[in-house]
C-alpha positions as CSV (number, residue, x, y, z in Angstrom):
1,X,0.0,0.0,0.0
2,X,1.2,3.5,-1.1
3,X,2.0,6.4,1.0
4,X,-1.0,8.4,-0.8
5,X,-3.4,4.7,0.3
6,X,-2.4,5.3,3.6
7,X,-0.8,8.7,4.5
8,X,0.9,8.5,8.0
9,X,-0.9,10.7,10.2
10,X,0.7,14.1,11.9
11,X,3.3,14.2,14.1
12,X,4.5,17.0,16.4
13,X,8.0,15.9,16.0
14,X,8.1,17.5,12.9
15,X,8.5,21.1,12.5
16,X,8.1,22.2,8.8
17,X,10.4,25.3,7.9
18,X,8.0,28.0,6.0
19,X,11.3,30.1,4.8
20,X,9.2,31.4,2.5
21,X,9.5,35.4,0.9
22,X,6.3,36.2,2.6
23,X,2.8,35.0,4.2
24,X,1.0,33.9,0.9
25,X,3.5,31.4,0.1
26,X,3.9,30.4,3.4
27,X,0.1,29.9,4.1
28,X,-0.6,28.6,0.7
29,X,2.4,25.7,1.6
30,X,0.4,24.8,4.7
31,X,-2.6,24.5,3.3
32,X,-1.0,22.0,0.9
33,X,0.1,20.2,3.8
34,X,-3.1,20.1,5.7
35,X,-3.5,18.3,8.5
36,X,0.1,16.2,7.4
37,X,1.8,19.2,9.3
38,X,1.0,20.2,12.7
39,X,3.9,22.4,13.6
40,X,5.7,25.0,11.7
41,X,8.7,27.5,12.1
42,X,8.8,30.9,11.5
43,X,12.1,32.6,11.3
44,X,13.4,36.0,10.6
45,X,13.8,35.4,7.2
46,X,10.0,36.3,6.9
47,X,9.3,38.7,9.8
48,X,9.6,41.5,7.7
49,X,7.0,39.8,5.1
50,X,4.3,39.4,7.5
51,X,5.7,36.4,9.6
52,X,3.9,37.4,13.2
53,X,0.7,37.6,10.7
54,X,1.2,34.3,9.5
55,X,1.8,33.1,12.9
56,X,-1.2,34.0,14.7
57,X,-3.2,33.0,11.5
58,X,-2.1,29.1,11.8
59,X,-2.4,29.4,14.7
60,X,-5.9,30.9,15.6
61,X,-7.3,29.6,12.9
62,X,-5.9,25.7,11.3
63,X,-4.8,25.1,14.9
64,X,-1.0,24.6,14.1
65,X,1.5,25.2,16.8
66,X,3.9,27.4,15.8
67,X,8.2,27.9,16.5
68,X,9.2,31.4,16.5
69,X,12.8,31.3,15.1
70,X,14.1,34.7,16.2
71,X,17.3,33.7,17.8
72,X,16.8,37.1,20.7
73,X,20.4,38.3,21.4
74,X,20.7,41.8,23.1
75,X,20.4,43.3,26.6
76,X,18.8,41.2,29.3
77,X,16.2,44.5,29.5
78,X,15.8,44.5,26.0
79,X,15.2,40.8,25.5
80,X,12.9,40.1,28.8
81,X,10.6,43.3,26.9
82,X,10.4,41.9,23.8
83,X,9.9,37.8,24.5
84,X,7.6,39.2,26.7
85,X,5.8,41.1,23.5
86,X,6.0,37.4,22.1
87,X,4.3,35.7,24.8
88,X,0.9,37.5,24.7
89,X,0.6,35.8,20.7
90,X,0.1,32.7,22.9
91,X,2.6,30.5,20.5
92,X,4.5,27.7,21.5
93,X,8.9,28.0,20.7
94,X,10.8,30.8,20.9
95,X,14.4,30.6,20.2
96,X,16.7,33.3,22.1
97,X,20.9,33.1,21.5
98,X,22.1,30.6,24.7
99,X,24.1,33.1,27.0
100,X,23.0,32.7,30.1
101,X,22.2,36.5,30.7
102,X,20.1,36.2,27.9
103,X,18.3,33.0,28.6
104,X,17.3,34.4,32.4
105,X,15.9,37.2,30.3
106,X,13.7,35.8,28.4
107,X,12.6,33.5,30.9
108,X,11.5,36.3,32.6
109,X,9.5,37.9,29.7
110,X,7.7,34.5,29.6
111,X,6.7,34.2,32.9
112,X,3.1,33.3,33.1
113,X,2.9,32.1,29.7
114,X,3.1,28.6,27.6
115,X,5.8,30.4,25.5
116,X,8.7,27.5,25.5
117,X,12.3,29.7,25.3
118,X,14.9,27.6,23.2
119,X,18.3,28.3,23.5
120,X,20.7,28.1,20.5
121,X,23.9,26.4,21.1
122,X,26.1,26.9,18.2
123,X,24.5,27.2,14.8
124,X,24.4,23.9,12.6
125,X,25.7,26.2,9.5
126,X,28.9,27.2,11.6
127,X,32.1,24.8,11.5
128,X,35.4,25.0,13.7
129,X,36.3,27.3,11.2
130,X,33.9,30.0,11.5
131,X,34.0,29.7,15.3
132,X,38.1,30.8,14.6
133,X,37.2,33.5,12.8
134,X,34.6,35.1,15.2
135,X,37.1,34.4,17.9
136,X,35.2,31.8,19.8
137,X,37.0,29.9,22.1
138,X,39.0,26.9,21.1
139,X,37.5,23.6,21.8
140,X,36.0,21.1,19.7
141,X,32.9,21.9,18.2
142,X,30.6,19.4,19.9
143,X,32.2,20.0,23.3
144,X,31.3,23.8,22.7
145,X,27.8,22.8,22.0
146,X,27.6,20.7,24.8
147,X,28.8,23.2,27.7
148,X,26.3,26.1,25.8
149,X,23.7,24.0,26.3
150,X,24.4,22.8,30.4
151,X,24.8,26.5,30.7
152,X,21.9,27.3,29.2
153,X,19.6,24.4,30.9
154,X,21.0,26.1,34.3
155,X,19.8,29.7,32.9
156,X,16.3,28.3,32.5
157,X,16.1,27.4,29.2
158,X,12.6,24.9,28.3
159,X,15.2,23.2,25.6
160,X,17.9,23.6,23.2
161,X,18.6,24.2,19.8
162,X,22.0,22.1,18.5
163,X,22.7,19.5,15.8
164,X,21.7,16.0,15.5
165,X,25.7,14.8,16.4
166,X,25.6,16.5,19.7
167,X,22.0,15.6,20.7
168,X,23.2,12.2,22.3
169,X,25.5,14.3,24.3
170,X,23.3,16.7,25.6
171,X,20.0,14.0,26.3
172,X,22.8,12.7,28.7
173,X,23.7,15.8,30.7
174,X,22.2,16.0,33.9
175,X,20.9,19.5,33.4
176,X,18.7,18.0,30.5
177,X,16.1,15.6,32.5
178,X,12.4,16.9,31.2
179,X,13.9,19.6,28.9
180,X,13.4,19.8,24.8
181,X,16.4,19.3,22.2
182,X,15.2,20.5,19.0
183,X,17.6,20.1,15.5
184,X,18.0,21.8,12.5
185,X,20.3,20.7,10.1
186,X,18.2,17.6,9.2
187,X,18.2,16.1,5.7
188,X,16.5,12.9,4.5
189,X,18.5,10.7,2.6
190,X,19.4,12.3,-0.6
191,X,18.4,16.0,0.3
192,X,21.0,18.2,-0.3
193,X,22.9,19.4,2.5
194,X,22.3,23.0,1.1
195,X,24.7,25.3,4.0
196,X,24.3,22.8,6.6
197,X,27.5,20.9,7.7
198,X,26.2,18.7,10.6
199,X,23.2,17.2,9.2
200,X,22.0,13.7,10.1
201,X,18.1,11.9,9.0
202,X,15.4,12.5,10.4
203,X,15.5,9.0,12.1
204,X,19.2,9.4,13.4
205,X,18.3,12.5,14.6
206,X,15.5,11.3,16.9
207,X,17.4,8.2,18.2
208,X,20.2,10.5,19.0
209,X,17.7,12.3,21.5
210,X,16.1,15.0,19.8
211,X,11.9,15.3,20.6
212,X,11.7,17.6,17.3
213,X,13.5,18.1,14.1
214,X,13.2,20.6,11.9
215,X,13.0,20.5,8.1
216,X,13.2,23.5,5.5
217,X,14.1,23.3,2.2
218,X,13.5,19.3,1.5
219,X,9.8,20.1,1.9
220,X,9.2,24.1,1.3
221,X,11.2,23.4,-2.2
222,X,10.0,20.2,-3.0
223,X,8.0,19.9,-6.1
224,X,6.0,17.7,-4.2
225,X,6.1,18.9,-0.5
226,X,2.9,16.8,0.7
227,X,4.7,13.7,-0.5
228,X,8.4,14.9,0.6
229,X,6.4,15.7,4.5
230,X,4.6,12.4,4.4
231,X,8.3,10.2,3.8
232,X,9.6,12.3,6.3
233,X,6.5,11.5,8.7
234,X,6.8,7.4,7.5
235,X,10.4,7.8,8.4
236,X,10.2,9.1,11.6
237,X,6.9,6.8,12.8
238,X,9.4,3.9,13.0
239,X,11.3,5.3,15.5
């Protein structure tokens, strides 16, 4: 029996990417999707074309939950004002960069609310190399990620943001017990890694310990993205 016979049902560990120009795009992707996707991510990419729009519109109205990818870094008086301009949209993920000052920032801003604060680690597009050259600390990459993400889950971070290779790693830290790991960076098998460089499946990625992976371009530029979200949705209903 075909996929389209017997299309696996929605999942919540699936987080569709709309990096779309602007809201008509990304609503008219979702209502391709229908009830396949049940979560979707919203990044800065298209804020300025109507993103909060689009949020509160899958939201309020399909029912979606939604992952606001803004990735916060300034002030701690600056942050706690505006997560806490996020949390009356009543969405669900909202990442914030993983210093701690920041973190206990936006925590505060959230107070009261369901708004879950994500904080990233190290971005999955970055390399060794890149950390060099913004002067980042030497280390190895995944031991980087790791420490960000303790320090984070001490700041009061709901979960984390890192790549599939260092989820194992962090599911195993102490800090971690009841606490989300999300990844980007996830490609299924023969998606091209695009400018990710720690990419995994979206079935490694879930048994290395993430509770939600997040997938752009392999369904938003599909030429098919029902079918490309429903293999993704087979894939991961194994695991």
């Amino acid at each position: 029996m075909t996929l389209a016979q017997n299309p696996p049902r929605a999942d919540d560990r699936l987080i569709v990417a709309l990096d779309l120009p602007d809201v008509l795009q990304g609503l008219e992707l979702a209502r391709k999707l229908g009830d396949t996707v049940s979560f979707y991510k919203i990044g800065l990419g298209m804020l300025t074309g109507g993103g909060l729009a689009l949020a509160n519109e899958l939201k309020g109205e399909l029912g979606k939950r939604i992952f606001l990818d803004m990735k916060f870094f300034d002030i701690p008086a600056t942050v706690e004002a505006a997560v806490r301009g996020v949390a009356q949209f009543n969405l669900d993920f909202l990442t914030v960069h993983g210093d701690p000052n920041v973190v206990r920032a936006a925590r505060d801003g959230a107070a009261g609310s369901g708004l879950s604060i994500l904080a990233v680690t190290i971005l999955t597009a970055l390399d060794r190399a890149d950390l060099d050259a913004a002067l980042i600390k030497p280390g190895e990459m995944a031991d980087l990620v790791v420490e960000r993400a303790a320090l984070a889950f001490e700041a009061g971070a709901d979960g984390v943001i890192a790549s599939p290779h260092e989820a194992a790693r962090i599911r195993a830290l102490p800090q971690a017990a009841g606490k989300l790991i999300v990844t980007p960076g996830v490609r299924p098998l023969g998606s091209a890694a695009n400018d990710q460089k720690r990419i995994a499946t979206p079935a490694e990625a879930l048994r290395f310990g993430a509770d939600h992976i997040v997938v752009g371009r392999p369904v938003n530029a599909a030429s098919d993205p029902l079918a490309a979200a429903r293999a993704i949705l087979a894939e991961i209903s194994a695991v």
